[in-house]
Residue, then its C-alpha position, 0 to 999 in steps of 0.5 A: x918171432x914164432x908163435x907161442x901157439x899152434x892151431x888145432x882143428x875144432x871138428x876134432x871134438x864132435x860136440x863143439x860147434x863154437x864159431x871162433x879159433x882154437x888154438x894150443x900153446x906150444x909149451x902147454x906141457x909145463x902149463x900142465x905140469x903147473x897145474x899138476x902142483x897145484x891139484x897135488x898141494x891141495x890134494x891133503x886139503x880136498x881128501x880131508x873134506x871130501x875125496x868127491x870134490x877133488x873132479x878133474x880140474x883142467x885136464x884133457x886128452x887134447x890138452x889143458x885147459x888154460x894152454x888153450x885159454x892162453x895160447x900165445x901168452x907169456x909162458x912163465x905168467x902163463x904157468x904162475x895164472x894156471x896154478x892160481x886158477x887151477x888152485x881157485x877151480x878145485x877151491x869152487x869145488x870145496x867152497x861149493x860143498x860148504x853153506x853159503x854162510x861158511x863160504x862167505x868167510x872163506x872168501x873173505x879168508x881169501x881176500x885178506x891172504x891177496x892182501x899179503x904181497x911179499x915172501x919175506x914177512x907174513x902177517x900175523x892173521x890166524x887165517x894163514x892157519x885155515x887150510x884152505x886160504x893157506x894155500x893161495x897165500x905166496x900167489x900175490x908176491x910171486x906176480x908182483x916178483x915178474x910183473x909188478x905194475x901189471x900183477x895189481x890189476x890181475x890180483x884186484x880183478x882175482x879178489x873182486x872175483x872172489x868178493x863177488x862169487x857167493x853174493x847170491x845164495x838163492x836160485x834165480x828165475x829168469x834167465x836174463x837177470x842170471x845171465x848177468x849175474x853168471x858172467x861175474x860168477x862163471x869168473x870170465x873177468x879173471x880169466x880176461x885179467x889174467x890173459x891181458x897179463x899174459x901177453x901185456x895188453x894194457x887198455x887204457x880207460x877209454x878203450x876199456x869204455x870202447x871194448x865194454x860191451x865186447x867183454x860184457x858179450x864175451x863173458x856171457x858167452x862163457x856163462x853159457x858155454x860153462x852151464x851147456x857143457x858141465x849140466x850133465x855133470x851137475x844134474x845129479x849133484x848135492x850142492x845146497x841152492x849155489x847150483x848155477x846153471x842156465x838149463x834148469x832155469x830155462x826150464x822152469x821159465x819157458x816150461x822146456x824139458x830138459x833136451x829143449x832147454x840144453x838146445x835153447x842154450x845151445x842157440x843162446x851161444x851160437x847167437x851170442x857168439x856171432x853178435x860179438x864177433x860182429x862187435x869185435x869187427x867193428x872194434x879193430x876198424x876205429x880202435x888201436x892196435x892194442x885194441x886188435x890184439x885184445x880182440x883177437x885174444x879173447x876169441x881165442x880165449x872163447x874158442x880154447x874154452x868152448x874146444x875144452x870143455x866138450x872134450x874134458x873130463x870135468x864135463x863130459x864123462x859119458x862122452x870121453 
């Protein structure tokens, strides 16, 4: 069978220092264009709120964001995840510029629409008329039409994701109790649903016990590779206390300046990197082969998130 992905070289980007492979899906242009339909079907309801929040979501010269996160997944559950995600990214922007309070409700908003999961009968909730919960209300029925016994667990991940993302609305001081809380926050969880959806890996309960501080690592490492990269873009930003970011809070424990603390960071994900790469070792000598794949996958995943993010846009307007 050929691969669904094609390996792309990580030195291409002079600030990625990431340990792991990177790799493009081969149809990462209708992954794009998937992406594109969502930025447009929510441009009406970002321009109405604010023009600003509207960033540049996935894009970037060197490709999208999620054909690097998902190289060899399925290709249409690919393109279903990347409209989703991308809709949830630009929807983090505008919920982002809201008070704690009102977002609360939004999300809320949101949870009651994944609820509804088929096209023909709407439910009668005066939410499917809030412009912003409006858009994500036909996502739910549309995985269960390609995958039903798999899209369940990938919506309840993509709802506790959204249950979970504003549950602390004051600053944190220590960067290990942040940490933490970013890798649920960063949203690593549904971005780890959506890959084993992709390409139909199935753990049962014992290899979700097995791989747990696998995934505990990894999702630490996006946390960190998320604040490294997007600081720059957020330094400046007018947001209320939901500023999550690992550099500030360096800072203010360790008494770092602002170049000190970006290298603590930095040092945090080279550590943290090659401590789950060991794990994951060690996970393909006594784990099954489906344990392997999931291994591999989130690598992969790790590697197309650290390449993107130092080349995109979103982060790095002063660098492409």
């Amino acid at each position: 069978m050929k691969a669904a992905s094609k390996t792309v070289d990580p030195n291409k980007s002079a600030r990625c220092f990431t340990i792991f492979q990177v790799r493009l899906h081969y149809r990462e242009d209708a992954i794009s264009e998937s992406c594109e339909a969502a930025r447009q079907t929510y441009q009406k309801i970002a321009s109405e709120l604010n023009p600003a929040l509207l960033r540049p979501c996935s894009a970037s010269s060197y490709g999208c964001f999620f054909a690097f996160s998902w190289p060899d997944g399925d290709i249409e559950r690919v393109k279903l995840a990347a409209e989703i995600i991308e809709t949830l990214w630009i929807y983090d922007d505008v919920i982002e510029a809201l008070p704690h309070c009102e977002a609360l409700q939004e999300h809320q908003n949101i949870d009651q629409v994944l609820g509804f999961t088929t096209l023909e009968k709407k439910p009668n909730l005066s939410v499917m008329k809030n412009m912003l919960a409006g858009v994500f209300e036909s996502f739910a029925a549309l995985m269960l039409l390609l995958d039903k016994k798999g899209a369940l667990k990938a919506l309840n991940d993509l709802k506790a994701y959204i249950r979970g993302y504003d549950s602390k609305s004051e600053p944190f001081n220590n960067i290990d109790d942040y940490i933490e809380f970013r890798g649920l926050n960063v949203g690593f969880g549904i971005m780890e649903s959506f890959m084993k959806w992709s390409l139909d890996i199935n753990l049962t309960d014992a290899e979700l016990e097995l791989t747990r501080e696998f995934y505990r690592s990894s999702a630490h490492i996006m946390a960190l590779t998320n604040d490294f990269y997007s600081w720059e873009s957020e330094r400046n930003s007018e947001e209320d206390g939901r500023k999550w970011n690992a550099v500030p809070i360096a800072m203010r424990q360790y008494c770092l300046s602002e170049e000190a603390a970006r290298l603590f960071i930095k040092n945090m994900i080279i550590e943290r990197e090659e401590r789950a790469r060991l794990i994951g070792v060690g996970l393909k000598l006594v784990g099954s082969e489906t344990v392997g794949m999931y291994v591999e996958a989130v690598k992969m995943m790790l590697g197309g998130n650290s390449f993107w993010s130092s080349v995109c846009p979103r982060y790095n307007l002063g660098y492409v």
